[in-house]
Structure formats: C-alpha cells, structure tokens
DOZA-826515 format. One record per residue (C-alpha): residue number from 1; residue in three letters; x, z, y negated. Coordinates in steps of 0.1 Angstrom, whole numbers, padded with zeros to 4 digits. Layout:
BEGIN
+-----+-----+-------+-------+-------+
|   i |  aa |     X |     Z |     Y |
+-----+-----+-------+-------+-------+
| NUM | ALA |     X |     Z |     Y |
...
+-----+-----+-------+-------+-------+
This chain:
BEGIN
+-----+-----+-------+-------+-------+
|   i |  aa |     X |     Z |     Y |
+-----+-----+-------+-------+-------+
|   1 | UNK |  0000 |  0000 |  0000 |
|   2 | UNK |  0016 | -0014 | -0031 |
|   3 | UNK |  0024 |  0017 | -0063 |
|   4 | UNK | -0005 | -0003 | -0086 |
|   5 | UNK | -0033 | -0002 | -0062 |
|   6 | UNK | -0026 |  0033 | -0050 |
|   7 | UNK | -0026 |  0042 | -0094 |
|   8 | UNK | -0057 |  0024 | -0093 |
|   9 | UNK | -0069 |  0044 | -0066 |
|  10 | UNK | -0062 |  0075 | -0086 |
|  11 | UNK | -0071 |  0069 | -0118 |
|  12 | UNK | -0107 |  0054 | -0101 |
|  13 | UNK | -0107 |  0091 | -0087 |
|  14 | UNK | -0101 |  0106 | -0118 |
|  15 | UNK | -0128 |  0090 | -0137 |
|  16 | UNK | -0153 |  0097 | -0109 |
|  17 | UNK | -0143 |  0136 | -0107 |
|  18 | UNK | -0146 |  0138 | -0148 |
|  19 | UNK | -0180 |  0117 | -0149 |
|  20 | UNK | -0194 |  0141 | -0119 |
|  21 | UNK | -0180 |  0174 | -0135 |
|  22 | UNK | -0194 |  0162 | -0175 |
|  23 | UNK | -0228 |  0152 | -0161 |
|  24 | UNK | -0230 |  0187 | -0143 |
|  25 | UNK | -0217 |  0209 | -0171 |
|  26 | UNK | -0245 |  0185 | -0197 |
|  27 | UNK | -0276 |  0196 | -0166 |
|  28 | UNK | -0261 |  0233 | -0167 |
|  29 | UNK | -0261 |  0237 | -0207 |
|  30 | UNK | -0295 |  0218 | -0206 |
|  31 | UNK | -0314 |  0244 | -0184 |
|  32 | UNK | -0288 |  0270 | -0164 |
|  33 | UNK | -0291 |  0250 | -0130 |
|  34 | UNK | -0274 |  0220 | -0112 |
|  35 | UNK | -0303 |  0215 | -0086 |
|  36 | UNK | -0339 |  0220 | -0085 |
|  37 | UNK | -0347 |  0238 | -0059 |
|  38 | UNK | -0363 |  0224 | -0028 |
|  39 | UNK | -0402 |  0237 | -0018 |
|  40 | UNK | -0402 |  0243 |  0024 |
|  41 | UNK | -0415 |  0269 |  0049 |
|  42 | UNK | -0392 |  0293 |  0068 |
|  43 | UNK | -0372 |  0277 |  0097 |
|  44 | UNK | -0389 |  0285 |  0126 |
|  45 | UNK | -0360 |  0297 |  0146 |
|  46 | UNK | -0351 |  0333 |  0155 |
|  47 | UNK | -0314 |  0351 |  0159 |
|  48 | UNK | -0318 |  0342 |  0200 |
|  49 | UNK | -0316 |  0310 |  0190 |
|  50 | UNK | -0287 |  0314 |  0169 |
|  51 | UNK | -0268 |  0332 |  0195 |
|  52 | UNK | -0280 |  0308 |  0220 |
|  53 | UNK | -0262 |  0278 |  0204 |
|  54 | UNK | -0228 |  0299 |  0201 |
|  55 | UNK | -0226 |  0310 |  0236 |
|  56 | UNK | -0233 |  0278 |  0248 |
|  57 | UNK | -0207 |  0264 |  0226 |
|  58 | UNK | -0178 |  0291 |  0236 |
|  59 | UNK | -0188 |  0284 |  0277 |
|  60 | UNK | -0186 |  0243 |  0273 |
|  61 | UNK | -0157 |  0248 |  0247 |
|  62 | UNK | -0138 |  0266 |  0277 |
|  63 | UNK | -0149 |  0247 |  0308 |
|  64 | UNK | -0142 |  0218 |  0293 |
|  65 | UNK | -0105 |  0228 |  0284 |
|  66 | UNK | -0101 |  0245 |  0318 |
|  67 | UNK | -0111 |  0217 |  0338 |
|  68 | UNK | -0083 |  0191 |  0318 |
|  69 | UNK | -0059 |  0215 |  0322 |
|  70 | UNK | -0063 |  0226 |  0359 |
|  71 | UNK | -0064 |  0184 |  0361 |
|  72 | UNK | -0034 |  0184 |  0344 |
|  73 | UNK | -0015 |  0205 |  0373 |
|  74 | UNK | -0022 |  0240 |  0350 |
|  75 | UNK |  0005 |  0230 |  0326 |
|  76 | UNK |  0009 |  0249 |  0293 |
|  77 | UNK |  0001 |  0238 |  0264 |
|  78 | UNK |  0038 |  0234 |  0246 |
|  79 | UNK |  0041 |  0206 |  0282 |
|  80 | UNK |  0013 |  0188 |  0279 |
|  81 | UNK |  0015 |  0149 |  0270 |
|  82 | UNK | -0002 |  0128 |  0243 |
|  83 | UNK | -0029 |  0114 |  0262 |
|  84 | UNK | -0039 |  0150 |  0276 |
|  85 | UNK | -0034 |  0165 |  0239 |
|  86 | UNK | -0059 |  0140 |  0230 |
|  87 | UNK | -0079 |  0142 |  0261 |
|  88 | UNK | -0082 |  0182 |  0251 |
|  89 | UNK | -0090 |  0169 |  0214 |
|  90 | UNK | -0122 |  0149 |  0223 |
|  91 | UNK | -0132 |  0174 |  0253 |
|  92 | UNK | -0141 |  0197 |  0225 |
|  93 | UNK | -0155 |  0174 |  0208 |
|  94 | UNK | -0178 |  0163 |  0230 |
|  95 | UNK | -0186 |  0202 |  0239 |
|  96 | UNK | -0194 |  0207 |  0207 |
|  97 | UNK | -0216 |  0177 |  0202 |
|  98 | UNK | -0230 |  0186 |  0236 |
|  99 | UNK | -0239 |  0224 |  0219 |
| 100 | UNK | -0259 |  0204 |  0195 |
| 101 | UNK | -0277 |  0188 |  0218 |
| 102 | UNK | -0290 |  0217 |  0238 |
| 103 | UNK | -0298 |  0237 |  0205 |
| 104 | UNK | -0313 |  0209 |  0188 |
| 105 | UNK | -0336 |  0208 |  0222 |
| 106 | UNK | -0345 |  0242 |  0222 |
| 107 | UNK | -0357 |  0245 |  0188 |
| 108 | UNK | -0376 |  0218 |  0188 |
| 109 | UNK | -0394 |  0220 |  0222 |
| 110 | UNK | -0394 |  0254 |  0220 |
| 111 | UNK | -0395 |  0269 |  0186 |
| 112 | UNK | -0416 |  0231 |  0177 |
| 113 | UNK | -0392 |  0225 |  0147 |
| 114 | UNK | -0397 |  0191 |  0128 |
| 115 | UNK | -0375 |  0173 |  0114 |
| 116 | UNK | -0379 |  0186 |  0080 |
| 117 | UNK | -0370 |  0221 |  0093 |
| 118 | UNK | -0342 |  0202 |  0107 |
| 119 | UNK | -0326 |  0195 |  0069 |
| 120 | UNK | -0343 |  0155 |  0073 |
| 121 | UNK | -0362 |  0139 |  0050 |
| 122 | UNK | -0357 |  0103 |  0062 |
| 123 | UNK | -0373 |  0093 |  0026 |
| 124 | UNK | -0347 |  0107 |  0006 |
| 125 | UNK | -0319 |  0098 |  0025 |
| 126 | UNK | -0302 |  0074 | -0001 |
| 127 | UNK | -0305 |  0101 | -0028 |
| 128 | UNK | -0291 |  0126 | -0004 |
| 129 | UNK | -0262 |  0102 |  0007 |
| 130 | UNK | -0254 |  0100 | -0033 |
| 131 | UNK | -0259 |  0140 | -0038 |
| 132 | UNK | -0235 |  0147 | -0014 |
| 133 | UNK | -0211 |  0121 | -0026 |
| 134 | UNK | -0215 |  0136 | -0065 |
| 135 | UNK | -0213 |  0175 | -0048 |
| 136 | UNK | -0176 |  0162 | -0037 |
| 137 | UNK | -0166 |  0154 | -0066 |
| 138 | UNK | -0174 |  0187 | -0078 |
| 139 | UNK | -0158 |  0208 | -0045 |
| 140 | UNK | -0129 |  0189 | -0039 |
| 141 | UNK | -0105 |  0193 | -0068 |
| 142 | UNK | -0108 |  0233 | -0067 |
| 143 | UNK | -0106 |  0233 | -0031 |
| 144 | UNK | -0076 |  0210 | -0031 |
| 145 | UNK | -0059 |  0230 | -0061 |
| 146 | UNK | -0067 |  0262 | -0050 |
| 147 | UNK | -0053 |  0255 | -0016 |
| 148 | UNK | -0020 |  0238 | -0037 |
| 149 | UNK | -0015 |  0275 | -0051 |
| 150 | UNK | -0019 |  0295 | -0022 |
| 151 | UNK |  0005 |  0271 | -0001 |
| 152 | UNK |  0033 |  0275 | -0028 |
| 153 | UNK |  0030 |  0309 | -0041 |
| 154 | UNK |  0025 |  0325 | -0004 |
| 155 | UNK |  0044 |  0313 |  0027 |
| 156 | UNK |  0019 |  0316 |  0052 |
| 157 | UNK |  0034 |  0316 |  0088 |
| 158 | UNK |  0006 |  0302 |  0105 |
| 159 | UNK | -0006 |  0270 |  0100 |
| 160 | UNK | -0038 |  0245 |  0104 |
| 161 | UNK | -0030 |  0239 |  0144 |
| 162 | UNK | -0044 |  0203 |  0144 |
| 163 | UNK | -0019 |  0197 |  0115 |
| 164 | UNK |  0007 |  0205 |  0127 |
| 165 | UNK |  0000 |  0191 |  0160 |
| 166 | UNK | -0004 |  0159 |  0148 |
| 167 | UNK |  0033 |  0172 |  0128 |
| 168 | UNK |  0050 |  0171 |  0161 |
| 169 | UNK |  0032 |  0147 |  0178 |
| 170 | UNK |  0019 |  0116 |  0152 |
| 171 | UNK |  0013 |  0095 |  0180 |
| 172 | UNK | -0016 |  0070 |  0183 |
| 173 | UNK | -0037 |  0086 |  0211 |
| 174 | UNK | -0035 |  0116 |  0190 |
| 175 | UNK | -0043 |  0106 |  0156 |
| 176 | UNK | -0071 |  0082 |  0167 |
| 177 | UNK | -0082 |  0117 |  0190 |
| 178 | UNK | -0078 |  0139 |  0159 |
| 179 | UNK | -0100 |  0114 |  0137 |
| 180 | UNK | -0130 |  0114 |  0157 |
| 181 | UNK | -0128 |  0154 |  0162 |
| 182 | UNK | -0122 |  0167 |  0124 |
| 183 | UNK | -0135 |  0138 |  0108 |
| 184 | UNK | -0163 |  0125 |  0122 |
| 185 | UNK | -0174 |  0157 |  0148 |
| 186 | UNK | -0164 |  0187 |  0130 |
| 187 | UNK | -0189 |  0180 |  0096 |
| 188 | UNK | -0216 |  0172 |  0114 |
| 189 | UNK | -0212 |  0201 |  0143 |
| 190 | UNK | -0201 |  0230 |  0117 |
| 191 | UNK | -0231 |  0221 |  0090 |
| 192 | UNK | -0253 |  0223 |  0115 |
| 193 | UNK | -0242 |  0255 |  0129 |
| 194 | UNK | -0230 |  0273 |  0095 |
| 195 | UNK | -0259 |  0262 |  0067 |
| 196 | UNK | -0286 |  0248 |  0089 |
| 197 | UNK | -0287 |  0268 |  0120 |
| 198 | UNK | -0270 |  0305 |  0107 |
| 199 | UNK | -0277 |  0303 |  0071 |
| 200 | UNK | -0313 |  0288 |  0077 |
| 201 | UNK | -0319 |  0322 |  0099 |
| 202 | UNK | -0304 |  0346 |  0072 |
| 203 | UNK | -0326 |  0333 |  0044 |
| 204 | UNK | -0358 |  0337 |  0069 |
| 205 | UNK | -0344 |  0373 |  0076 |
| 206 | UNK | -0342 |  0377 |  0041 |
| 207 | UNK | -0378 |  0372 |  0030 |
| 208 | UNK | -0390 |  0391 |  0066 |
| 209 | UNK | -0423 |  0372 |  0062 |
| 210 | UNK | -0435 |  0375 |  0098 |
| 211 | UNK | -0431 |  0404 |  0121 |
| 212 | UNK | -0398 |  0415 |  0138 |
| 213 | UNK | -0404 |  0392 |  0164 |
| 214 | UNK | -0406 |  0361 |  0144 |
| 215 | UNK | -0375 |  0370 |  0122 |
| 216 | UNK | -0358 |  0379 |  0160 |
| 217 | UNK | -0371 |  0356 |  0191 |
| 218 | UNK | -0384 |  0326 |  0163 |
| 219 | UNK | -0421 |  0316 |  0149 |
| 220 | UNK | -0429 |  0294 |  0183 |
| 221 | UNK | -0460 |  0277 |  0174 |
| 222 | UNK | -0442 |  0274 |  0132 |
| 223 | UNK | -0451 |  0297 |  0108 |
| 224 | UNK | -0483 |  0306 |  0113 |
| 225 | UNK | -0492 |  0269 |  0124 |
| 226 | UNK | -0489 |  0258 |  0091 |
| 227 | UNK | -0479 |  0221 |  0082 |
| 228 | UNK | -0443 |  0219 |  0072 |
| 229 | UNK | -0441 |  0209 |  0034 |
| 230 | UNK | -0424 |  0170 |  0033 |
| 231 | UNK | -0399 |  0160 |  0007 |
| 232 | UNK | -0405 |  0140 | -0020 |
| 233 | UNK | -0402 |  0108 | -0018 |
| 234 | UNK | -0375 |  0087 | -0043 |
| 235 | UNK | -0400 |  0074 | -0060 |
| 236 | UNK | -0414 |  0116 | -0066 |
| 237 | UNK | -0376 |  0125 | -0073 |
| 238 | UNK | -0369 |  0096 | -0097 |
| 239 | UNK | -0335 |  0077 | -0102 |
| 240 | UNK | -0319 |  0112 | -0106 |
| 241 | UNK | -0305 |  0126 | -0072 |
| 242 | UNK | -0297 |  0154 | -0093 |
| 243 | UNK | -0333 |  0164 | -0093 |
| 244 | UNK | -0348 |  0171 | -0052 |
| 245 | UNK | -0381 |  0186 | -0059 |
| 246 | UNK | -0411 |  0177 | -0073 |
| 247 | UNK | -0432 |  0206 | -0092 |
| 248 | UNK | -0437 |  0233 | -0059 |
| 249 | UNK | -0472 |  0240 | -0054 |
| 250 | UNK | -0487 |  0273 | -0055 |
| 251 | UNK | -0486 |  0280 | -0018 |
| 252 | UNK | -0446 |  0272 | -0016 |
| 253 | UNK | -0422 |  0301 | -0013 |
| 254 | UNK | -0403 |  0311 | -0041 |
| 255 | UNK | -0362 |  0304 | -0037 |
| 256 | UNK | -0345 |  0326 | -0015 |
| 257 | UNK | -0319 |  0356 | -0015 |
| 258 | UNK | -0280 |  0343 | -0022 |
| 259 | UNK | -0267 |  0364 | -0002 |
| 260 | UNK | -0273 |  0345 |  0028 |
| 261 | UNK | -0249 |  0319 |  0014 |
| 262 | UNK | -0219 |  0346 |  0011 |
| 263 | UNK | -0225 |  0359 |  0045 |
| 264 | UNK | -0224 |  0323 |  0064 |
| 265 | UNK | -0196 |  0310 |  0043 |
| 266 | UNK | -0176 |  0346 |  0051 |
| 267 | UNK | -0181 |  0337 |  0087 |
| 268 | UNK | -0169 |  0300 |  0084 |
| 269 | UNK | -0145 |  0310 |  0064 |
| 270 | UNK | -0128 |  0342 |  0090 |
| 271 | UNK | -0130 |  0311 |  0120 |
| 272 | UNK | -0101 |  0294 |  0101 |
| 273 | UNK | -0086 |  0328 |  0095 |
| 274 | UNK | -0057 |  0314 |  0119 |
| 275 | UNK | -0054 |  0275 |  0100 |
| 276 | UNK | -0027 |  0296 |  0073 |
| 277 | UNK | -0044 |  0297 |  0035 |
| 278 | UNK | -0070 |  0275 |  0042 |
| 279 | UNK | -0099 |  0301 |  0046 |
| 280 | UNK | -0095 |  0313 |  0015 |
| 281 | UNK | -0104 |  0277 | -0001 |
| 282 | UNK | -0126 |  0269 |  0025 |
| 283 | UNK | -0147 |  0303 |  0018 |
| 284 | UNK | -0157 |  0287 | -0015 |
| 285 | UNK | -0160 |  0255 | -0004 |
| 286 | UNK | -0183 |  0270 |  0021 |
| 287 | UNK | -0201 |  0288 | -0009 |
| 288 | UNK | -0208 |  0258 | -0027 |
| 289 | UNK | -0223 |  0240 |  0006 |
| 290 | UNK | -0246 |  0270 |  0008 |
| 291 | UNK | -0259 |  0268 | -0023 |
| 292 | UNK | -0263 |  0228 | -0020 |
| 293 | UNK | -0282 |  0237 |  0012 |
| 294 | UNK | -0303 |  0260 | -0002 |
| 295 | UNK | -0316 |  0242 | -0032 |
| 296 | UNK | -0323 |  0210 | -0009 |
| 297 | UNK | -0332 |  0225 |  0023 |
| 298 | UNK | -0313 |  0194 |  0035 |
| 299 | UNK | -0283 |  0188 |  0061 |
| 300 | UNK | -0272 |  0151 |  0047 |
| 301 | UNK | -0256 |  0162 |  0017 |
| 302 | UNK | -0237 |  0188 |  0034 |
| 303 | UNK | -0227 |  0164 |  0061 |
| 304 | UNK | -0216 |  0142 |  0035 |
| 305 | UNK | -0192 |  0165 |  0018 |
| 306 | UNK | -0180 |  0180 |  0046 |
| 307 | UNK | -0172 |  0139 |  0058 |
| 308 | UNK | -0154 |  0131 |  0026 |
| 309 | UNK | -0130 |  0161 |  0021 |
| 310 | UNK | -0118 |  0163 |  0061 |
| 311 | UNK | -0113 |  0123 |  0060 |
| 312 | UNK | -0093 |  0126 |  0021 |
| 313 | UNK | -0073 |  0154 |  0037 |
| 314 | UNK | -0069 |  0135 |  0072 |
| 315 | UNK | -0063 |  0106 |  0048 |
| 316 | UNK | -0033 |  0120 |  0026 |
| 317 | UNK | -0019 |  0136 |  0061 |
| 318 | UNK | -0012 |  0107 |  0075 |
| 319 | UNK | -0001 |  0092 |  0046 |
| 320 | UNK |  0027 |  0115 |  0043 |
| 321 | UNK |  0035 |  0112 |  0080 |
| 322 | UNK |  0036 |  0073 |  0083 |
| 323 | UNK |  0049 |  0067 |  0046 |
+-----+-----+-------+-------+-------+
C-alpha cells in the first residue's frame, strides 16, 4: 500500500471521527441526549436461562479443545503446529456459535421470544447498520488512545493471547483461523451474550415487574401475553438514525436502571482481565455498547461496532506483522 493512499486513508478517518463526534456534541447541547430511547416490553428470559447459555458454552468450549488435542496425541500447547493452533481457533469458534444456537432455541421455544426481544427490527436494519457505524466513530478513538496510554506508561506482563500467538506464529492457517474467530465470531457471540442476553436480564431484574419467578425461571408465555411493541419503521424514525423511537405510547415502560450497563460491562471487561491493559479500555468500550443497547433495545448496532473495532485492530496487527 503506497504512503498517499494510506494518508488518504487517515485523513478520510479523521474527518469521519470529527463529523461523528461534532454532530453528537450539536444533539447533546441541543437536548442532553445522543439517542432517543427505544419503547419495548421486558425480555422474556429468566437468570436460568442466562446460566443455561454459559454452561453450555464452558462444556462445548472444553470438549471441543479436549477432543483436538487428545487427536493431536495429547500434546501441549507450546508443541502444537499451525494447522492444529488454527484447528483449536475455529473449534471454539464454532462452540461458541454452537452456544448461540441452543440459547437462541431455548428462549424462543421455550420462553416464546420474538424477534424484537431478540434486538431485531428487520425494518430498521439500514439505520441500525449506520448507527453502529457512527457509534464507532465515537468509541474507537478513546478506546484506542486510552489503550496507547496504559501500554506505554504500564508494562503489563501478560498480553492479549491471540496476539501474541499470531506474534509467534503469523502463519496463514492461523491468521485466516484468527479472522474468522475475533473478527467475524467473537462480535456477534459476546453481544449477544454480554448486552442482549445478560444485560437484557439485569434491566428486567431491575424493574422486578413480575413475580420472583418471572425475574428468575423467565415470563414463558411473554409478559403477561402481551404483544411485543415493534420498531419503528425508517420512514417513523426519519433520515436521522440518530433518532430510534417514535413518541412511546402511554402503556410503554419508562427507560430502565443504568446500572445494569456497569454491571455487564464489569463482567466483559474481568473476562479479558488476562489479555494485559486491554480490560480497562474494553470496560468503557463495553459501557458505551450498553448504553447503545439500552436506548435501541437492538443487537445490530452493537454487532456493528464490535465488527469494526476487532477488524481495525486485526487490521493494523497485521499490518505491522507483514509490513
């Protein structure tokens, strides 16, 4: 890549970030908010489910790995060879995905989620796929300069494992292995664990609407049988994708507690606890994919920045590697 088009590149960047960042700061001096919050009913899930889906995850996670490895002739880690590094990369992956799969079936046959309590509105998916492009804009560049700081001010013995396997080992297999499990699994499996699935519960548990087995073992039959209240269409929302809600009717809940997005981005952020500095980055990041979640009541966006920052950071990786 020639030094003009990668300055092109940057300085395209740059105008993006500052247009994203001045339209937010005009819609946050204008009336003290960056989204309008999003009418739904409660997720009909209960903590079982919640625990479900990570159990499940843990036990496939670990057969998976077992079975390679005892394939493999029980080797450790430090002797295994490209293809099986890679082989162990997309087994996890495809645990993972698998996890989805089974929660994703149980909530909806059993708990009869639709796909609204699912964070889809298939009517608003353009201006969700352009939210979450403009909410990247305005996580990335703290993320990424907060995470500059900690790496050069603190030397952090441990580091992000995938990074630095990829450090010692930038061969094809692997990178092609790695791509498909941060970039294109990971956003999709950790949103839907960490703001639809966790953080979705914790907002029900904040309001306790129902009765303690509701908020617990999940609604069932929905809340109360109720019809789940659809998104607005594009044409409701307007050009805007800054603006996701119509006016809520009467009978919509009011917004719920923030502390739900603290305690779900403290827990995704303590899982990388072991990737070096990056928790600390990713804790805020995290915060600011909560509160995106909770004004939208939508996964896409979410999905979308999650995409954009592992493949920028995958991206720049393997620049430096390959030069």
């Amino acid at each position: 890549m020639s030094d003009p088009l990668i300055a092109a590149l940057i300085l395209a960047a740059l105008l993006a970030v500052a247009t994203a960042w001045a339209t937010a700061i005009g819609r946050w001096r204008a009336d003290h908010r960056l989204l309008a919050w999003q009418p739904r009913r409660e997720v009909p899930w209960g903590l079982v489910d919640v625990v479900l889906a990570m159990v499940v995850l843990f036990a496939a996670t670990f057969l998976a790995v077992a079975l390679l490895r005892q394939g493999a002739g029980d080797i450790s880690p430090d002797e295994m060879r490209s293809q099986d590094r890679a082989a162990e990369l997309l087994l996890q992956s495809a645990a993972s995905v698998f996890t989805v799969f089974v929660s994703l079936a149980v909530v909806v046959l059993w708990q009869r989620a639709t796909p609204r309590d699912m964070g889809l509105a298939w009517r608003t998916i353009g201006n969700d796929l352009r939210l979450g492009v403009i909410a990247f804009l305005l996580l990335a560049p703290p993320t990424y300069l907060l995470q500059f700081l900690l790496v050069t001010i603190v030397d952090y013995e441990s580091k992000h494992p995938l990074i630095e396997l990829l450090r010692n080992d930038p061969s094809s297999q692997l990178v092609v292995a790695a791509i498909v499990s941060a970039v294109l699994v990971a956003p999709v499996v950790e949103e839907y664990f960490f703001r639809l699935l966790f953080q979705g519960w914790l907002e029900k548990f904040a309001r306790k609407p129902a009765g303690p087995v509701e908020v617990w073992l999940g609604d069932g039959a929905g809340k109360n049988g109720q019809e789940p209240i659809d998104a607005p269409s594009d044409q409701a929302i307007g050009t805007s994708c800054w603006e996701t809600s119509a006016k809520p009717p009467d009978e919509t809940l009011s917004p719920p507690a923030l502390w739900p997005i603290f305690v779900s981005s403290g827990v995704f952020a303590l899982l990388h606890f072991s990737h070096g500095p990056d928790w600390i980055p990713l804790f805020f990041l995290a915060c600011g994919l909560g509160y995106l979640y909770r004004q939208t009541h939508r996964i896409v966006p979410c999905i979308v920045v999650h995409f954009l920052l592992n493949a920028v950071s995958m991206g720049m990786f393997l620049f430096e590697v390959y030069g």
